[in-house]
N, CA, C and O atoms as a GROMACS GRO file, in nm:
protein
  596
    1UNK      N    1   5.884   6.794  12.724
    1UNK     CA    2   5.905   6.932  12.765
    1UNK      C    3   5.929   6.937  12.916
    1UNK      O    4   5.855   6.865  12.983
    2UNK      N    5   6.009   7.000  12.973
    2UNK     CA    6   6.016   7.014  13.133
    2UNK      C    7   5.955   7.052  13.177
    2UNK      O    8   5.950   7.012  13.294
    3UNK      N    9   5.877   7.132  13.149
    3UNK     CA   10   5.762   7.193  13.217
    3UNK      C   11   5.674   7.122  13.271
    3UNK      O   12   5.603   7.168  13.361
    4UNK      N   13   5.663   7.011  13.232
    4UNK     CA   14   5.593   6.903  13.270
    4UNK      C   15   5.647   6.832  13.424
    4UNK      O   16   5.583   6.755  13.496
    5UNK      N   17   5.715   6.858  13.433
    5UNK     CA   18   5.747   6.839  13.589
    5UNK      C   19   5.772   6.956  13.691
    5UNK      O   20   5.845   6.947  13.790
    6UNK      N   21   5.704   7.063  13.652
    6UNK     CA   22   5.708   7.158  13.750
    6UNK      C   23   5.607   7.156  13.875
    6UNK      O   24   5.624   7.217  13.981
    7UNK      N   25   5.488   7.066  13.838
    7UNK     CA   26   5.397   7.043  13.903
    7UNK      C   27   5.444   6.895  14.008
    7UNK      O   28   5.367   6.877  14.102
    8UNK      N   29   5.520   6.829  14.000
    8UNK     CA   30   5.472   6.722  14.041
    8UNK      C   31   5.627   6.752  14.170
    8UNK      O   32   5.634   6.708  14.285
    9UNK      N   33   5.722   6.831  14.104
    9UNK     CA   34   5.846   6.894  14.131
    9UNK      C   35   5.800   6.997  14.270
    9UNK      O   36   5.885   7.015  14.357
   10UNK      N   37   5.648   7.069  14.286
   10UNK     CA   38   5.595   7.130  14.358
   10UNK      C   39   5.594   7.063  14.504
   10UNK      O   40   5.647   7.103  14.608
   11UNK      N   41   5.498   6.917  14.470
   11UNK     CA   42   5.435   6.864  14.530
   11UNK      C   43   5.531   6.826  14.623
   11UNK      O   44   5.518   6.846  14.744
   12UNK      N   45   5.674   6.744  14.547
   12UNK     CA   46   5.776   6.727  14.637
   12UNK      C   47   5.830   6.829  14.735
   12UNK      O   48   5.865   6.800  14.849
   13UNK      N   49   5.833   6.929  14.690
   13UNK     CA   50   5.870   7.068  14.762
   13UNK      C   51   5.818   7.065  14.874
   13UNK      O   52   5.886   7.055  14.977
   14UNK      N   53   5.625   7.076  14.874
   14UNK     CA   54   5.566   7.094  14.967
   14UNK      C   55   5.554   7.006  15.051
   14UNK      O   56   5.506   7.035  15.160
   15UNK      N   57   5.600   6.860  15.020
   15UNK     CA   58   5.563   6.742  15.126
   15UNK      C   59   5.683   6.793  15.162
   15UNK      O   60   5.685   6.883  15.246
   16UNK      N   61   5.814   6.741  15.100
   16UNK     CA   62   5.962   6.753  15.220
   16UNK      C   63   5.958   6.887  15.295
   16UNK      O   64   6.020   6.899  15.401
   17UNK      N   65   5.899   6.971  15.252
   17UNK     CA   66   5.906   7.079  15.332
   17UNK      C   67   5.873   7.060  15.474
   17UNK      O   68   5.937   7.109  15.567
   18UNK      N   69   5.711   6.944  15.489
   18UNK     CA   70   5.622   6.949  15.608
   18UNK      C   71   5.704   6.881  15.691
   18UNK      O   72   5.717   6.901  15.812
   19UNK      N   73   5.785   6.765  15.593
   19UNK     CA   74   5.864   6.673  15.701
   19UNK      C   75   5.955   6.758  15.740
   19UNK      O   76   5.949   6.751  15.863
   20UNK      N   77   6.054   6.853  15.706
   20UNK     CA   78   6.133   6.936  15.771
   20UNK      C   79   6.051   7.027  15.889
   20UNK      O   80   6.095   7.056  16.000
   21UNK      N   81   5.966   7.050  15.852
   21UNK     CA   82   5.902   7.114  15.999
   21UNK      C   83   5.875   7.054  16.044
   21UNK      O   84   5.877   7.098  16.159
   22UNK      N   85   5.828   6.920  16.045
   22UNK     CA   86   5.779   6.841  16.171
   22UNK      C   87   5.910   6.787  16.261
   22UNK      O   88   5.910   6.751  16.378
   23UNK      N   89   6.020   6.793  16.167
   23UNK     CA   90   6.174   6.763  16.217
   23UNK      C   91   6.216   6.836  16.292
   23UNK      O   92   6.249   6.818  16.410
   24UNK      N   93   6.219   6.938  16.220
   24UNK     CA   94   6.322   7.047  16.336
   24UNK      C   95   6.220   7.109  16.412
   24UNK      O   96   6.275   7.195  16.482
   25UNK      N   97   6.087   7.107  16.435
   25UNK     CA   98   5.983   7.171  16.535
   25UNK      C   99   5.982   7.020  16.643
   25UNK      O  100   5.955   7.014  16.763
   26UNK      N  101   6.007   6.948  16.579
   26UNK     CA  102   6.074   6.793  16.734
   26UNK      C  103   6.209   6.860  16.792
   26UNK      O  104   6.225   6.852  16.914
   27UNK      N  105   6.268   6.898  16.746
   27UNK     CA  106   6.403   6.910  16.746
   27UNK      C  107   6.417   7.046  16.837
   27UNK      O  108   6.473   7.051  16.946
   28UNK      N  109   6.370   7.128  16.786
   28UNK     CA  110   6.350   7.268  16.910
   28UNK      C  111   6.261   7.225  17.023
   28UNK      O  112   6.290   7.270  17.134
   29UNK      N  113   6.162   7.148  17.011
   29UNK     CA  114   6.064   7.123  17.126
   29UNK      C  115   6.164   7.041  17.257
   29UNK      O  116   6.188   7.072  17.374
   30UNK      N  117   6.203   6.933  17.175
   30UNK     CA  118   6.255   6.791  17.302
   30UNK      C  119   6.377   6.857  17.325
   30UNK      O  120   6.417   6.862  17.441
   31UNK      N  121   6.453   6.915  17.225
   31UNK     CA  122   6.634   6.928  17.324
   31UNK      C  123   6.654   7.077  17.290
   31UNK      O  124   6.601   7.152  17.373
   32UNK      N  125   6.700   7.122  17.216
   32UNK     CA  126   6.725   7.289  17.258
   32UNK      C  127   6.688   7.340  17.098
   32UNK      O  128   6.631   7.266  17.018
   33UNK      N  129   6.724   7.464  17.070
   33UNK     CA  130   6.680   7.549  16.996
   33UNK      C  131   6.820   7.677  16.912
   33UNK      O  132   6.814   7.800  16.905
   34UNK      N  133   6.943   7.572  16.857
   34UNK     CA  134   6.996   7.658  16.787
   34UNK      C  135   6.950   7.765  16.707
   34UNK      O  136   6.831   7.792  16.696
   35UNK      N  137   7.054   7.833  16.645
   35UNK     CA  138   7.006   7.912  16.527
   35UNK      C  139   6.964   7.874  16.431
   35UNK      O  140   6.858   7.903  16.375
   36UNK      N  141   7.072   7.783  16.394
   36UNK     CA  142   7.040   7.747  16.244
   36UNK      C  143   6.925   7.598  16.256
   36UNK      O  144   6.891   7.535  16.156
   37UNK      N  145   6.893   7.575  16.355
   37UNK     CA  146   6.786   7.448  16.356
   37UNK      C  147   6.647   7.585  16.348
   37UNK      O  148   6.538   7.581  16.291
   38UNK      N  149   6.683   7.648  16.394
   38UNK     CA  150   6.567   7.759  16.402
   38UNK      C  151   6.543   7.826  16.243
   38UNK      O  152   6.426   7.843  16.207
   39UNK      N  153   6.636   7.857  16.167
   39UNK     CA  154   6.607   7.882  16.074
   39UNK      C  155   6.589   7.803  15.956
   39UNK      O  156   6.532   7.844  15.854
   40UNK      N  157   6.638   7.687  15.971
   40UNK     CA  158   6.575   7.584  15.895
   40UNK      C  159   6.390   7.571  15.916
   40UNK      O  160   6.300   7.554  15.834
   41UNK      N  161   6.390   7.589  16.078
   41UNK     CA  162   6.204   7.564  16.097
   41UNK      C  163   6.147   7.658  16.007
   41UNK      O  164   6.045   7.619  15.950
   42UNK      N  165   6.202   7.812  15.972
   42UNK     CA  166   6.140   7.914  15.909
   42UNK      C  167   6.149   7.914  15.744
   42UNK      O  168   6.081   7.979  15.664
   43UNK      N  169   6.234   7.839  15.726
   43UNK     CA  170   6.296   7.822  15.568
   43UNK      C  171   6.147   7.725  15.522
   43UNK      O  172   6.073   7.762  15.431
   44UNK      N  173   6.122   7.590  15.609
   44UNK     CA  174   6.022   7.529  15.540
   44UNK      C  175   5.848   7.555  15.543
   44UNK      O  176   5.752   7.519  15.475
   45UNK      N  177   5.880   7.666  15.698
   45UNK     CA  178   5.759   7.796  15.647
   45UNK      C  179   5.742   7.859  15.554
   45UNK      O  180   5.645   7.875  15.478
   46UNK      N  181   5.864   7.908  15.559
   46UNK     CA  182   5.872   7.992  15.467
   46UNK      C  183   5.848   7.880  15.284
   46UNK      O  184   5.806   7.945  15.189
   47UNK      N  185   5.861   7.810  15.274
   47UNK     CA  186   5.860   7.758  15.162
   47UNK      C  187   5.733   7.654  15.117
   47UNK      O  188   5.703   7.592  15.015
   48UNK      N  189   5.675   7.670  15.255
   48UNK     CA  190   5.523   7.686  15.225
   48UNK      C  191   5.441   7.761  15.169
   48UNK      O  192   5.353   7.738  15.086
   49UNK      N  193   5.479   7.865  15.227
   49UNK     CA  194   5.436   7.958  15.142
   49UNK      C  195   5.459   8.036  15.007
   49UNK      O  196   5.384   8.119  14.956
   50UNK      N  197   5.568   7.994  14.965
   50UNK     CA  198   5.669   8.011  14.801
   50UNK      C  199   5.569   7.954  14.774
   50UNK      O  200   5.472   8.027  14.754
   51UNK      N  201   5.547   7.812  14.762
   51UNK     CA  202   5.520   7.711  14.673
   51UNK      C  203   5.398   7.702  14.684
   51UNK      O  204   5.354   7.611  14.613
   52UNK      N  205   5.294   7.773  14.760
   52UNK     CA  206   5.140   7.824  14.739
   52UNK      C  207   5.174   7.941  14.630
   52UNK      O  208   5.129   7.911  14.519
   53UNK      N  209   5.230   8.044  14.633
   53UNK     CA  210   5.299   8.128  14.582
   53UNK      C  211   5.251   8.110  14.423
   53UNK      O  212   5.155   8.149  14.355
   54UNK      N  213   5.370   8.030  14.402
   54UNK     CA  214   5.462   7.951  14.256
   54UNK      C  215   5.306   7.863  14.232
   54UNK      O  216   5.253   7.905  14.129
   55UNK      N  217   5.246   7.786  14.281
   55UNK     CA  218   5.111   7.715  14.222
   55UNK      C  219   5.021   7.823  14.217
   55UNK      O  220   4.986   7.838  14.100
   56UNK      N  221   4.967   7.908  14.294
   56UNK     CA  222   4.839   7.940  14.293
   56UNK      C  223   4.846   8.037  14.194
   56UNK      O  224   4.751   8.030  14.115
   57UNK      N  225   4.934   8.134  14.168
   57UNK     CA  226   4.951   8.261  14.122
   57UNK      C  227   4.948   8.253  13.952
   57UNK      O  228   4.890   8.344  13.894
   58UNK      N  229   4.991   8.181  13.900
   58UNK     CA  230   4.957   8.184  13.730
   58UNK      C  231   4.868   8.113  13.679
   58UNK      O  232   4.866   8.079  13.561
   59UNK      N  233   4.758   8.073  13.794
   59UNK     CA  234   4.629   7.974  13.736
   59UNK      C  235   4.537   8.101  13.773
   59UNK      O  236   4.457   8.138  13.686
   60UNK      N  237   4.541   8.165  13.885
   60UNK     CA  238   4.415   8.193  13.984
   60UNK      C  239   4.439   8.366  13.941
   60UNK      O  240   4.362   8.440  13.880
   61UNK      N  241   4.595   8.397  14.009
   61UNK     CA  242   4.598   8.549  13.950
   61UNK      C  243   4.711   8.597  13.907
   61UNK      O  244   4.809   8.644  13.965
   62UNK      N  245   4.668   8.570  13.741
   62UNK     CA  246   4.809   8.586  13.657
   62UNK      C  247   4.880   8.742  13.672
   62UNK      O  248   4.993   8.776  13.635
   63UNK      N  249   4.796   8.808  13.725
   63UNK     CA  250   4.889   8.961  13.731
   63UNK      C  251   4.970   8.959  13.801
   63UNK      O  252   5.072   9.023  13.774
   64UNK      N  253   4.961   8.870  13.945
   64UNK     CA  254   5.090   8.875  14.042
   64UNK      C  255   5.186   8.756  14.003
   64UNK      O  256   5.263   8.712  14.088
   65UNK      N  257   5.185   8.713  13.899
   65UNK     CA  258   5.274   8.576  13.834
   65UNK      C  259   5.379   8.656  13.715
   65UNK      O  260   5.406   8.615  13.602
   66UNK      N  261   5.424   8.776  13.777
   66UNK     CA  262   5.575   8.798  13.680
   66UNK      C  263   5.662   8.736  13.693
   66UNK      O  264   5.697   8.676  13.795
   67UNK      N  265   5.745   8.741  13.527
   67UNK     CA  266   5.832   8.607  13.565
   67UNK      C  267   5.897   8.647  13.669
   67UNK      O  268   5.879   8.586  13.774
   68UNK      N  269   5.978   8.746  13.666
   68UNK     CA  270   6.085   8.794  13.741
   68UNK      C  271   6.042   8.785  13.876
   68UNK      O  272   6.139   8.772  13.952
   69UNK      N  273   5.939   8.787  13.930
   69UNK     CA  274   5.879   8.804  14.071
   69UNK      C  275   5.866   8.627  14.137
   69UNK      O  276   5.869   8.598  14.257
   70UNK      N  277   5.848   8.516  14.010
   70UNK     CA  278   5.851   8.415  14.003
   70UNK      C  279   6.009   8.339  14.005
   70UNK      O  280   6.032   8.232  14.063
   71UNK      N  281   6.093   8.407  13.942
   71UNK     CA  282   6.212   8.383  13.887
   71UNK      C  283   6.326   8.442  14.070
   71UNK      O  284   6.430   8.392  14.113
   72UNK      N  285   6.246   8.555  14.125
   72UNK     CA  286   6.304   8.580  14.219
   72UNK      C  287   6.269   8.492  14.356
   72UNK      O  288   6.348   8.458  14.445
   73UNK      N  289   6.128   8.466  14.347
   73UNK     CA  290   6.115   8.381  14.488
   73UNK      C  291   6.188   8.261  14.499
   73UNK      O  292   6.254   8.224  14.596
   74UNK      N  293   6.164   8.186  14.357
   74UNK     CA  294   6.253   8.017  14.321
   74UNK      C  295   6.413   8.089  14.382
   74UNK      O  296   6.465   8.012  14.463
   75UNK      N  297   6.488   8.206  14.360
   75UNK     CA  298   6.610   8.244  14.353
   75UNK      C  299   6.644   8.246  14.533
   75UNK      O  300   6.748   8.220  14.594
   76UNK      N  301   6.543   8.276  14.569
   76UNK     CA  302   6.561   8.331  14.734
   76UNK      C  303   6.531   8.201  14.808
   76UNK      O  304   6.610   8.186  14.901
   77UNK      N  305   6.441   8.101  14.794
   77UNK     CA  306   6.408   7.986  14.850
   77UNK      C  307   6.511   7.942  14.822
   77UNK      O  308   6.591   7.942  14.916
   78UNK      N  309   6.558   7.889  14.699
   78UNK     CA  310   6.720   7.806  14.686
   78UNK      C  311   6.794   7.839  14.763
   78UNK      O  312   6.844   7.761  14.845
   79UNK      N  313   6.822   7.967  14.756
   79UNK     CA  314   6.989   8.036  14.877
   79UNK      C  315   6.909   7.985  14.982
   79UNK      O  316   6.970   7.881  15.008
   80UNK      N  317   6.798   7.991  15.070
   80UNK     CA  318   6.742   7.966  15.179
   80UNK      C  319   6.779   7.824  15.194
   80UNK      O  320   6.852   7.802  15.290
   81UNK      N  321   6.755   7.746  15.136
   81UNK     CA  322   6.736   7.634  15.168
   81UNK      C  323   6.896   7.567  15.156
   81UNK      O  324   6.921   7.457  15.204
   82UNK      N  325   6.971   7.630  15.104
   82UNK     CA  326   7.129   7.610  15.074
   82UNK      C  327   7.180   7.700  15.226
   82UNK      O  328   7.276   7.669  15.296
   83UNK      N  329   7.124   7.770  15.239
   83UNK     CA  330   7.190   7.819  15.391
   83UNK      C  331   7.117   7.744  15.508
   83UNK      O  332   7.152   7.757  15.625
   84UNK      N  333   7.045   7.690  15.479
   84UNK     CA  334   6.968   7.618  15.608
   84UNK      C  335   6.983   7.480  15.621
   84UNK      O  336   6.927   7.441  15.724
   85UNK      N  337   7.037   7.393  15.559
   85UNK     CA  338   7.089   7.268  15.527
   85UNK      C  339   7.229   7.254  15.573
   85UNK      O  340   7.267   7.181  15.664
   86UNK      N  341   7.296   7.328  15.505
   86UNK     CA  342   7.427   7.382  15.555
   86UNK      C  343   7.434   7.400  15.685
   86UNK      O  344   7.455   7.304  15.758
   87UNK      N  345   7.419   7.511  15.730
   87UNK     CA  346   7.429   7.561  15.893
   87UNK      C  347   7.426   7.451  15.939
   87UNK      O  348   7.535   7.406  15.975
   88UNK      N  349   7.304   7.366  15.958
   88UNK     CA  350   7.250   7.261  16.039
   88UNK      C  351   7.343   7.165  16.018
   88UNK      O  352   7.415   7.132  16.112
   89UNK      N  353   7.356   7.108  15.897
   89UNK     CA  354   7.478   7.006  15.869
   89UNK      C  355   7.626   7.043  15.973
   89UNK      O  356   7.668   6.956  16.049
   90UNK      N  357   7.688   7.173  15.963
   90UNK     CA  358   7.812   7.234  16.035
   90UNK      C  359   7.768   7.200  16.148
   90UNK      O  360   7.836   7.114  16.205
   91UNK      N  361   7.632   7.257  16.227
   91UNK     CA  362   7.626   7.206  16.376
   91UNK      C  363   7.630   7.023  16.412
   91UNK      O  364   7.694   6.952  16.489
   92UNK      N  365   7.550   7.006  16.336
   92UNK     CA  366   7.529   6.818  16.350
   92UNK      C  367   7.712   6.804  16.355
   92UNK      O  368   7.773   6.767  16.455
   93UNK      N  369   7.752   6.827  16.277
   93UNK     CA  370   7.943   6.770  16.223
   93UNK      C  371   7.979   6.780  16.361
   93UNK      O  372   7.966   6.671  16.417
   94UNK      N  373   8.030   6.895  16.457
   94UNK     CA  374   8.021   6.961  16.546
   94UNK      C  375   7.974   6.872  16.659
   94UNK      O  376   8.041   6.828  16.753
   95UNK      N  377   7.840   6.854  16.630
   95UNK     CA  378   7.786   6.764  16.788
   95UNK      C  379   7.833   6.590  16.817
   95UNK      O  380   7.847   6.484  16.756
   96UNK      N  381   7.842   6.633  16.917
   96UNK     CA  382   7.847   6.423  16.961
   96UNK      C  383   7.733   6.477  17.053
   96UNK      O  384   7.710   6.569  17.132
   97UNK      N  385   7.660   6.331  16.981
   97UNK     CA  386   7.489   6.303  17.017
   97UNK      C  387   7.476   6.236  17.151
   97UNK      O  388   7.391   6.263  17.236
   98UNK      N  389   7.592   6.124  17.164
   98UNK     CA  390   7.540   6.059  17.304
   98UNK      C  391   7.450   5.997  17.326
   98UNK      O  392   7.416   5.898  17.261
   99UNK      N  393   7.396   6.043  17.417
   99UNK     CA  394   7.236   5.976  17.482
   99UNK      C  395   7.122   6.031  17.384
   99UNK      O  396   7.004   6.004  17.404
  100UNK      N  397   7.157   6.093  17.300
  100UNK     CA  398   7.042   6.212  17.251
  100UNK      C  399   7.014   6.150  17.095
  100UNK      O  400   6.983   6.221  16.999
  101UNK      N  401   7.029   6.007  17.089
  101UNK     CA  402   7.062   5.997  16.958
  101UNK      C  403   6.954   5.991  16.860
  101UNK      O  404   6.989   6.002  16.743
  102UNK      N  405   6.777   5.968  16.894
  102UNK     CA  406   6.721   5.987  16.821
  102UNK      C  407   6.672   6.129  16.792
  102UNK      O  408   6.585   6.147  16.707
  103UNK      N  409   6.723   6.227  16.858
  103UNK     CA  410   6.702   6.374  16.836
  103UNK      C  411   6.806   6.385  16.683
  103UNK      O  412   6.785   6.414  16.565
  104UNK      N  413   6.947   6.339  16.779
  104UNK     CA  414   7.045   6.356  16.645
  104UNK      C  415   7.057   6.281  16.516
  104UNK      O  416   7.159   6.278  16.448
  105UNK      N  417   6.938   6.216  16.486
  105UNK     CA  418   6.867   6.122  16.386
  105UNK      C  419   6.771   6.225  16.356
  105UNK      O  420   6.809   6.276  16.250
  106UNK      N  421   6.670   6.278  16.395
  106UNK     CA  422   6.583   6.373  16.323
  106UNK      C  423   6.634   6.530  16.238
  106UNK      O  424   6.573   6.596  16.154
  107UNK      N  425   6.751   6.550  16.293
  107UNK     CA  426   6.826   6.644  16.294
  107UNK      C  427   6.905   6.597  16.136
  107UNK      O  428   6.918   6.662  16.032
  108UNK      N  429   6.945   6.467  16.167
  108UNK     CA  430   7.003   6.396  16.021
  108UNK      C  431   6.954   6.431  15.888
  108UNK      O  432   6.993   6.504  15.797
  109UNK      N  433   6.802   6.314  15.917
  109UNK     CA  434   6.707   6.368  15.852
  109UNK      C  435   6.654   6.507  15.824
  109UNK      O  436   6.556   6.490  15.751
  110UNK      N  437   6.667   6.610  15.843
  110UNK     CA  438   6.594   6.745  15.859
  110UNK      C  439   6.745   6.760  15.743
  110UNK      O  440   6.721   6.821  15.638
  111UNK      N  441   6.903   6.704  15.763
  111UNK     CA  442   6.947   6.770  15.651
  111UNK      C  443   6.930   6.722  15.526
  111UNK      O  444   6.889   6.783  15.428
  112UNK      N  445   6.971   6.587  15.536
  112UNK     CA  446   6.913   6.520  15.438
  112UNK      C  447   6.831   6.570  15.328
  112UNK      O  448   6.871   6.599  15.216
  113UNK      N  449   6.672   6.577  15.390
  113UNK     CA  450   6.566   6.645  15.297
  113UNK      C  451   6.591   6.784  15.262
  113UNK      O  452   6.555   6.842  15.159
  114UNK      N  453   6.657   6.831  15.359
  114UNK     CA  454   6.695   7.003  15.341
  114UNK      C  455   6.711   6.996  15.234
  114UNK      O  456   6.627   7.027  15.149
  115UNK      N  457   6.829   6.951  15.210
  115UNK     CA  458   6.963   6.906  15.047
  115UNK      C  459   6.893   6.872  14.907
  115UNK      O  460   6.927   6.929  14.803
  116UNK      N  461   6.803   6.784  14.913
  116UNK     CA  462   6.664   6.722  14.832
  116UNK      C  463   6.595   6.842  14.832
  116UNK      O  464   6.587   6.880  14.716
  117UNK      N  465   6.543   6.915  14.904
  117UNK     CA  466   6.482   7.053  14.875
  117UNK      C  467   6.565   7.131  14.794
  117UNK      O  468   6.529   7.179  14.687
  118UNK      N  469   6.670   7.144  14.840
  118UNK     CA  470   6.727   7.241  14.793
  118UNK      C  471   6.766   7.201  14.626
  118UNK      O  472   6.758   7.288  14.540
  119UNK      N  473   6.795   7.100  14.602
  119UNK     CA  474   6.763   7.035  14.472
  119UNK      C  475   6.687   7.074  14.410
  119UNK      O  476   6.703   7.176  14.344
  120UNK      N  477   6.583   7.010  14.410
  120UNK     CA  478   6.405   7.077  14.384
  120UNK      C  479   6.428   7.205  14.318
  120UNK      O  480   6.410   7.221  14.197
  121UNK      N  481   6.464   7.281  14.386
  121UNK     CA  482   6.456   7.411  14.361
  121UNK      C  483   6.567   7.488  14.252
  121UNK      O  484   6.533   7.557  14.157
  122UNK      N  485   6.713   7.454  14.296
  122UNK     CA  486   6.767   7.421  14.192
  122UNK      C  487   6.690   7.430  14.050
  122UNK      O  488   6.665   7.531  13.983
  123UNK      N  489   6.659   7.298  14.025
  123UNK     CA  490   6.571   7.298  13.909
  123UNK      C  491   6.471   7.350  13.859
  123UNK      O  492   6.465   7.361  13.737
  124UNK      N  493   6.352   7.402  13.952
  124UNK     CA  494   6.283   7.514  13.901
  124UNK      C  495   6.354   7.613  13.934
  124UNK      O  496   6.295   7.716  13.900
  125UNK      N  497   6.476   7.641  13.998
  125UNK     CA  498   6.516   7.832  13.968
  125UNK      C  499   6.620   7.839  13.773
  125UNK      O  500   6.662   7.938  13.713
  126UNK      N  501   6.624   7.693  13.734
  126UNK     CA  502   6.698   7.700  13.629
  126UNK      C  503   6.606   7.738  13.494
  126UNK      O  504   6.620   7.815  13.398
  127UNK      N  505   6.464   7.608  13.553
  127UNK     CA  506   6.355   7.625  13.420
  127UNK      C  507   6.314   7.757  13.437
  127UNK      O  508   6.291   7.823  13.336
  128UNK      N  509   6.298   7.820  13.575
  128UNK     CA  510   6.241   7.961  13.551
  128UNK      C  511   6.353   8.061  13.464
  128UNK      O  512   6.328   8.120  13.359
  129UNK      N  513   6.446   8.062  13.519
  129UNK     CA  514   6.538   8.140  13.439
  129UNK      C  515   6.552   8.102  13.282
  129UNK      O  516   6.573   8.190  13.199
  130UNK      N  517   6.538   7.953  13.242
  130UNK     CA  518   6.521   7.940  13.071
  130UNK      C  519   6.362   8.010  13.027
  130UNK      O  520   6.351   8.048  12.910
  131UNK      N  521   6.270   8.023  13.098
  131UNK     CA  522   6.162   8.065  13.019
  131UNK      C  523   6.184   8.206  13.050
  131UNK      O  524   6.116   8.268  12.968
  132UNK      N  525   6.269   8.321  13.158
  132UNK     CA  526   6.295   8.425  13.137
  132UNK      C  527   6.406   8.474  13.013
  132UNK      O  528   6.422   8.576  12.946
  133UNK      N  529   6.465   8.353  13.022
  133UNK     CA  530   6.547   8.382  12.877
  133UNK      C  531   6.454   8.371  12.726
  133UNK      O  532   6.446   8.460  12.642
  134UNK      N  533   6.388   8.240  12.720
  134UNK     CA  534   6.318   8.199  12.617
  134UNK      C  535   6.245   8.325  12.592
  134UNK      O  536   6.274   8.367  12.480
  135UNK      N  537   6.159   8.404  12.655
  135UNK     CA  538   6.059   8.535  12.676
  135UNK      C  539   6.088   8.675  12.602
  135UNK      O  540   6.204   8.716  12.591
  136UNK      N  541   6.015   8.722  12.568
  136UNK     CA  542   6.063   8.845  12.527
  136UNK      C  543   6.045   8.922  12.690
  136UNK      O  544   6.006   8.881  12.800
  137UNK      N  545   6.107   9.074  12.628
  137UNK     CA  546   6.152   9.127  12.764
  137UNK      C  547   5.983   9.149  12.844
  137UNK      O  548   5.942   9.122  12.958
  138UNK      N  549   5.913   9.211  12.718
  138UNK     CA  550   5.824   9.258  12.804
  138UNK      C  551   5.683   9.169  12.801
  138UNK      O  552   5.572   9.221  12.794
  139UNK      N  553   5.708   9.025  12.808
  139UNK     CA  554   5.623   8.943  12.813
  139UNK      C  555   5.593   8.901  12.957
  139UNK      O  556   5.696   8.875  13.018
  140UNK      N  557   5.499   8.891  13.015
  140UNK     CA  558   5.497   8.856  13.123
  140UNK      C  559   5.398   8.733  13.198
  140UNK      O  560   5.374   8.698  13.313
  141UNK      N  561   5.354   8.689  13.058
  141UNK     CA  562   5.290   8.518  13.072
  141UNK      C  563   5.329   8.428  13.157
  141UNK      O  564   5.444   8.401  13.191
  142UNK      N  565   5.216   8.375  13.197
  142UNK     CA  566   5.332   8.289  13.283
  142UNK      C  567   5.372   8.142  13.212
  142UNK      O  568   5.306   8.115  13.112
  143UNK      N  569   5.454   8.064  13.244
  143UNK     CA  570   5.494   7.961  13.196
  143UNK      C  571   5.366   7.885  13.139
  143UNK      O  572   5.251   7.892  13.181
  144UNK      N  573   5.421   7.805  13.022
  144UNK     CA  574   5.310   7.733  12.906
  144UNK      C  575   5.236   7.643  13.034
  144UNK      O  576   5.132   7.681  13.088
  145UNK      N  577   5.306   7.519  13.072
  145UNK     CA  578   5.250   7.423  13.183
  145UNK      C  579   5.131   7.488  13.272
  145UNK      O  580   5.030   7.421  13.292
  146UNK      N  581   5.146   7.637  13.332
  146UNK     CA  582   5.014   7.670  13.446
  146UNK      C  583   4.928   7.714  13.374
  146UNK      O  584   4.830   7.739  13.446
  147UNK      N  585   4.900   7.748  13.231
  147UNK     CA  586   4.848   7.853  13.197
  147UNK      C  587   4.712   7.758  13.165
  147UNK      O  588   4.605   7.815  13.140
  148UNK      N  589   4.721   7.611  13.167
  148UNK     CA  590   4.562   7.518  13.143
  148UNK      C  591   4.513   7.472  13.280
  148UNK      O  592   4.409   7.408  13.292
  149UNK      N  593   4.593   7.507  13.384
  149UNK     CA  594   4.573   7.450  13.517
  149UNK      C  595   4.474   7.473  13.599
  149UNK      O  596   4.471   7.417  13.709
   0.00000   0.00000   0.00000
């Protein structure tokens, strides 16, 4: 069953996430502070907090675990993380690194994992959308996998 990797699918989320902030928060600190390096830093904030979100909420408090509310955060983190990978990738294309080259190595990396995140997610915004399909309309359980967690 897939569901069976929604948990472990998390975990990845939340580690590449930390390494993206520890990336691009090097990356604004030592050399400058684009936009889109900036909003990548907020995307893997921000997706810290999804993915407390997406775990805590259909074990601890199933009333705030609608699918649709579930089905929408996975929907908004994906575009996030597809616009924040991107951007950054266009600027990196764009730059000659020079002297700066282990900045423009962390910066690499930061898309890299972006892309792998954005993957991740991908896949739980698909399983969420099959168990909003699988569901009747006005069911609002949360997925089989959290509900022993």
């Amino acid at each position: 069953m897939a569901f069976v990797w929604i948990l472990p699918l998390r975990a990845v989320q939340a580690v590449l996430s930390i390494i993206v902030l520890g990336l691009t928060a090097y990356i604004v600190d030592a050399w400058w502070s684009p936009d889109s390096v900036n909003f990548m830093l907020f995307v893997s904030i921000w997706t810290l907090l999804a993915v407390a979100y997406l775990v805590l909420t259909p074990t601890r408090f199933p009333q705030a675990a609608h699918k649709y509310a579930i089905a929408g955060v996975e929907a908004l983190t994906m575009i996030f993380w597809f616009a924040a990978w991107v951007a950054v990738a266009s600027l990196w294309g764009d730059l000659h690194c020079g002297p700066y080259g282990g900045r423009c190595g962390a910066g690499t990396a930061a898309i890299v994992f972006g892309a792998i995140i954005w993957l991740t997610f991908v896949a739980t915004t698909v399983l969420s959308a099959l168990h909003i399909r699988r569901t009747a309309r006005n069911d609002t359980a949360p997925p089989p996998d959290m509900q022993g967690v």
